[in-house]
C-alpha positions in Angstrom: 4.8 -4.6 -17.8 8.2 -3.6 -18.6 11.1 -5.6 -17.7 12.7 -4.1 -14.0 15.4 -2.1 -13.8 18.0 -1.1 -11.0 17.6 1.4 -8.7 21.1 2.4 -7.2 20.7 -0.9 -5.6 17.0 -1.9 -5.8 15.5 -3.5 -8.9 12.3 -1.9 -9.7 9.2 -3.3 -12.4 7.6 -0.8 -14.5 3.9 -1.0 -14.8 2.6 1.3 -17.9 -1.2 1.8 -17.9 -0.9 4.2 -20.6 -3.6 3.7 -23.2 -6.0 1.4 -21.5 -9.1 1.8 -20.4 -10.0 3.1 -16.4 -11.3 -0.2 -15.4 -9.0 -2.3 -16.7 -6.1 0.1 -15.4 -7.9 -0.5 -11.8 -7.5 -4.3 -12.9 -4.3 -4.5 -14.3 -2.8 -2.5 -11.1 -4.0 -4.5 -8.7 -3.0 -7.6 -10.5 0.6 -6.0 -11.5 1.1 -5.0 -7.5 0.6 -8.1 -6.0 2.8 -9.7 -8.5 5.8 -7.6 -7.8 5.0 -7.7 -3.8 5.1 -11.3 -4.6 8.2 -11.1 -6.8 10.5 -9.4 -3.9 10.1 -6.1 -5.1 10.0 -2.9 -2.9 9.5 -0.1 -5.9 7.3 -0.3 -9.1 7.1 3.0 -11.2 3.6 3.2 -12.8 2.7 5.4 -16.1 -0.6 6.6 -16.6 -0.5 9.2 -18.9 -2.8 12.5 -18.8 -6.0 11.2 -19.5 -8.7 9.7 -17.4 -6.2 7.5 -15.1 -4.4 10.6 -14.3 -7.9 11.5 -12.6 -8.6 8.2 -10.4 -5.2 7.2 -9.8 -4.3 8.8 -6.2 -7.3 7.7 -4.8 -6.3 3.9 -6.1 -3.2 4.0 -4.3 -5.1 4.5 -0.8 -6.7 1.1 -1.6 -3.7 -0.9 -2.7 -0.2 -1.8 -1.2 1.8 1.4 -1.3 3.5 2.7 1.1 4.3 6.4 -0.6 4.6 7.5 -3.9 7.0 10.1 -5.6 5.4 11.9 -8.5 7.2 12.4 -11.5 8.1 16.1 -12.7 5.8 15.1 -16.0 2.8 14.1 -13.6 2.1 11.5 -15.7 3.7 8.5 -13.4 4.8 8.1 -10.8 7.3 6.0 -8.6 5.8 4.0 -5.3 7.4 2.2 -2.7 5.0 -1.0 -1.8 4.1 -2.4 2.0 
């Protein structure tokens, strides 16, 4: 986890995923979404890269506390607002 940033006006954390293995990505996310949810956070960009992630990702988000998501132009990220 990288350390939050503004948004215009909303602060955002950063959760980078790149370089770890699927599981604990799946792990990690979870753990890293309920602790910005518990935080006060509304928006965490997460990078995943282009490898294997970058395959299970979407389907992760329908299981977990996002509301949508706004892919970045690179397609290895992305930026989600949380429930």
């Amino acid at each position: 986890m990288k350390d939050s940033k503004k948004l215009g006006q909303t602060k955002i954390k950063t959760i980078d995923l790149h370089g770890y293995t699927v599981h604990f990505s799946w792990m990690r996310l979870k753990s890293e979404l309920e602790e910005a949810k518990d935080e006060g956070y509304k928006n965490v960009k997460v990078i995943y890269g282009h490898g294997k992630i970058k395959e299970e990702i979407m389907s992760w988000a329908e299981a977990l506390p996002i509301q949508n998501i706004v892919t970045q132009f690179d397609g290895g990220a992305f930026t989600a607002r949380l429930k």
